[in-house]
C-alpha positions in Angstrom: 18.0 7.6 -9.8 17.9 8.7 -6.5 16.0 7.7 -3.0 12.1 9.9 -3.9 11.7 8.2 -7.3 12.7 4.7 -6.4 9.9 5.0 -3.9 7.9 6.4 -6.4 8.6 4.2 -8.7 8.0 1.2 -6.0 4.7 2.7 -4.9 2.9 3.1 -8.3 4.1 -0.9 -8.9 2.7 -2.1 -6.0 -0.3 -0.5 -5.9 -0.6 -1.2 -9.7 -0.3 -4.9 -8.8 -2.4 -5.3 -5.6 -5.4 -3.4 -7.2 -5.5 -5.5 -10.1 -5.0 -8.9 -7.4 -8.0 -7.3 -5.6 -9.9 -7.3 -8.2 -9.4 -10.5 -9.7 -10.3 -12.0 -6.0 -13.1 -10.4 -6.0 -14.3 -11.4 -9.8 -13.1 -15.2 -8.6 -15.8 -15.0 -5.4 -18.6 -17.7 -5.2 -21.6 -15.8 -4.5 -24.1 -18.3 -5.0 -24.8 -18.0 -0.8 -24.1 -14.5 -0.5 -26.6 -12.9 1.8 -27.9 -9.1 1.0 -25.2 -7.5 3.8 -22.6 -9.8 1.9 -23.9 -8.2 -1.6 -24.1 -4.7 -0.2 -20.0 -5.4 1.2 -19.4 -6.8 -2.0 -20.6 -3.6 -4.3 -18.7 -0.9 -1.8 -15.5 -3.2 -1.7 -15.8 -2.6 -5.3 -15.0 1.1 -5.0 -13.2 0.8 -1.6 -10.6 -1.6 -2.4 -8.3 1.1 -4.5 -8.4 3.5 -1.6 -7.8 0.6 1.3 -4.6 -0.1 -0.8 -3.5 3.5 -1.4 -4.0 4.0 2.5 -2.2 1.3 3.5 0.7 1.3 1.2 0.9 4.9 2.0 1.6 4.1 5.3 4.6 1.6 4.2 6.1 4.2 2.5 5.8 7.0 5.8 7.4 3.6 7.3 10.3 3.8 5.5 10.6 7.4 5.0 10.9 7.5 8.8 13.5 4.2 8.7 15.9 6.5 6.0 15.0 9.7 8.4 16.2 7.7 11.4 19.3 6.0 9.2 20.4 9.7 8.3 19.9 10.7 12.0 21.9 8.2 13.3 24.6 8.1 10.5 24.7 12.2 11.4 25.2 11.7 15.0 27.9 9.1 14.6 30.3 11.2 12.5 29.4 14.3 14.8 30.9 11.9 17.9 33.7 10.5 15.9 
């Protein structure tokens, strides 16, 4: 398999599992002393959450895309000098 669907393979996973994880937090919450800006937080980190952790994990993979990029750069320039 090569380099694109390993990460793809890694990103669906991970998001898979940190949804899920968020949303098993949130169900375990105690919110017998929410107040109503901690209700209305609540109900649009319902909807939010899957998009925080797209966005973020998004960036981890542009992170490593641009650590391979910089590998293959490098690894270029090394056998153009040698």
């Amino acid at each position: 398999m090569n380099f694109h669907g390993k990460v793809r393979i890694a990103y669906v996973a991970t998001n898979s599992i940190l949804i899920m994880i968020g949303y098993f937090a949130m169900a375990g919450e105690d919110v017998s002393g929410m107040s109503d800006q901690d209700w209305v937080t609540r109900g649009v980190g319902m909807y939010m959450w899957p998009l925080a952790s797209l966005l973020i994990t998004g960036l981890v993979v542009a992170g490593v895309y641009m650590m391979r990029w910089l590998w293959l750069v490098v690894a270029w320039a090394y056998r153009k000098v040698i």
